[in-house]
C-alpha positions in Angstrom: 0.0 0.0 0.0 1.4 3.5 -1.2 0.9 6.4 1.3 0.1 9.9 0.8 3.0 12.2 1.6 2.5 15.7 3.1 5.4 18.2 3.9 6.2 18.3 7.7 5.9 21.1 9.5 9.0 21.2 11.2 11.8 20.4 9.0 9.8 20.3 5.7 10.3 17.0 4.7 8.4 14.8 2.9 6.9 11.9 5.1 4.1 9.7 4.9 0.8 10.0 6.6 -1.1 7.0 7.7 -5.3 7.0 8.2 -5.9 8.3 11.3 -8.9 5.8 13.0 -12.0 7.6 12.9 -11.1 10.4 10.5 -11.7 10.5 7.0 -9.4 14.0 6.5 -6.6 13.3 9.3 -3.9 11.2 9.7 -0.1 10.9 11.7 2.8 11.9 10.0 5.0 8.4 10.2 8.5 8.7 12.4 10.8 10.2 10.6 14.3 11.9 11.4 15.2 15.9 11.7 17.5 16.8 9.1 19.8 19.1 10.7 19.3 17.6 13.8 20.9 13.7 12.6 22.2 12.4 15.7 22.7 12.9 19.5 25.5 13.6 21.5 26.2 9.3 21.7 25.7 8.9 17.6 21.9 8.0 17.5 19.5 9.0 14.8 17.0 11.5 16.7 13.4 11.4 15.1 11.4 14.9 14.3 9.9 16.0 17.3 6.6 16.2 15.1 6.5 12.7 14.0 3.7 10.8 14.7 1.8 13.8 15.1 -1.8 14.2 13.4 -1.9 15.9 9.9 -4.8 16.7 7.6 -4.6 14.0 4.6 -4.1 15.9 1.4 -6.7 14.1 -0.5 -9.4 13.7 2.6 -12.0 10.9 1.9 -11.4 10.6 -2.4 -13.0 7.5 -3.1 -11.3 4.5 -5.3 -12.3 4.4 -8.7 -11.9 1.5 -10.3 -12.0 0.9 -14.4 -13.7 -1.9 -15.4 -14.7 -3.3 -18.4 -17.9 -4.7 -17.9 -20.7 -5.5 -20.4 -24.1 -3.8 -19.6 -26.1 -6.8 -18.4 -29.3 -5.2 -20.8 -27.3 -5.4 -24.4 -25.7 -9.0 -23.4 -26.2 -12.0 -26.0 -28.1 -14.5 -24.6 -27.0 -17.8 -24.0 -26.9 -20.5 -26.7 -28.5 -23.6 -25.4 -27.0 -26.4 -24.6 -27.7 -30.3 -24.6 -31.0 -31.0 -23.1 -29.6 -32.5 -19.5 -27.9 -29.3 -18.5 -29.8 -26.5 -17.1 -28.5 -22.5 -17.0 -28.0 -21.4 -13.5 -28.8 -17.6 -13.9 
């Protein structure tokens, strides 16, 4: 699954956003680390003091749309018959 990203807006980065439960237009930016601040004092990475904070999505509730090829049911052939022991099911 492919996340939206949104700029952060700390250290303007680009960082995904996961669905926020409950909201359709909000989610939490994903941990992510400061790029001028890159390590502490003992050499470890120090994440952005607003990751996992909560973000509106930029494309709040957009519904899937899906392409498919599908014969209108109305204009359909009908079905040839076949040999007299088999029956059509729909």
């Amino acid at each position: 699954m492919k996340l939206p990203r949104v700029e952060c807006p700390k250290c303007q980065r680009p960082t995904a956003v996961a669905p926020k439960s409950g909201s359709l237009t909000q989610g939490r930016l994903w941990r992510h680390d400061d790029a001028s601040a890159r390590r502490d004092p003992e050499g470890f990475l120090v994440s952005c003091s607003e990751s996992l904070s909560t973000v509106d999505l930029p494309e709040a509730g957009r519904q899937m749309v899906f392409d498919l090829d599908i014969p209108d049911p109305a204009t359909a052939p009908e079905p040839e018959p076949g040999p007299l022991d088999t029956y059509a099911l729909f």
